[in-house]
N, C-alpha and C positions, 0 to 999 in steps of 0.2 A: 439532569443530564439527559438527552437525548438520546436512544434507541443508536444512533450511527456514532454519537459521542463516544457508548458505552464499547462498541466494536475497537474503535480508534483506540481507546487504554489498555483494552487485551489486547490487542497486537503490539504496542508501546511496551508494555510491560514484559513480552516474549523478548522482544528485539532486546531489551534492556537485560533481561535473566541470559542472554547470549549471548552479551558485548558486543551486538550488532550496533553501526554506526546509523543513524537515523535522525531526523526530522521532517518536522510538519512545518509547507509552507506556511505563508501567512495567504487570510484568503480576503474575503470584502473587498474583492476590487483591485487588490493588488498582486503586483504580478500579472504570469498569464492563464488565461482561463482553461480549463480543461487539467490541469496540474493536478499530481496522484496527491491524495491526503500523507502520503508519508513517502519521503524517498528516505532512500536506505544504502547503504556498501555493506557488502559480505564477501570476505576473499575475493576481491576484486571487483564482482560482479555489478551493477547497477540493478538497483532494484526498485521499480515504481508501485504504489499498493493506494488501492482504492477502497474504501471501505463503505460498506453499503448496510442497510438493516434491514429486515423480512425482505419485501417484494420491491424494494426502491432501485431504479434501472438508473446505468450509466447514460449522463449525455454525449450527444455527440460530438461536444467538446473535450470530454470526457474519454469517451471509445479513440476518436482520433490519437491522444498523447499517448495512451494505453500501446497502441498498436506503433507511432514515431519511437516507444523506446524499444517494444519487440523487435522493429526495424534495423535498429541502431546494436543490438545484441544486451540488453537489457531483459534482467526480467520483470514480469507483471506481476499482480494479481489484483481480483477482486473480493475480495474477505466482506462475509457473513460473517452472524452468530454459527452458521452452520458448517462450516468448512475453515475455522479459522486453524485450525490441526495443517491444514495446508503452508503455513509458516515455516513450523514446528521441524516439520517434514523435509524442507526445504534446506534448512540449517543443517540437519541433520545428514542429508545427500551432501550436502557441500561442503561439508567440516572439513 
């Protein structure tokens, strides 16, 4: 598994330990490009999440759909191994 794989199951598994509603597009082509690796609903909210590993930067395909859901009153984020507590967090404000 992959270093961004491994990100993607720890947050999977958060969302899942909080009965947060979630999935992972499909990617290779389908669909559209820049699409967070996991959208999510928590109490209403829309939640777009990007998951990244050490130093691996968002594209700008990427950054664009990030920013059309903060737009749109969605929240973002972009999840390391180092900030993934930022989830946790978030649930936790929002319960």
């Amino acid at each position: 598994m992959t270093p961004e794989g491994k990100v993607k199951n720890q947050v999977k598994k958060i969302l899942e330990a909080h009965k947060v509603y979630h999935f992972s597009p499909p990617g290779m082509g389908l669909g559209r490009a820049g699409i967070p690796d996991i959208i999510a609903c928590f109490n209403g909210r829309f939640i777009g999440i990007e998951c990244k590993a050490g130093k691996g930067q968002l594209t700008p395909l990427q950054s664009r759909e990030l920013g059309r859901i903060d737009l749109a009153g969605g929240k973002t984020f972009v999840i390391r191994e180092t900030n993934i507590n930022e989830i946790v967090e978030f649930i936790w404000a929002n319960s």
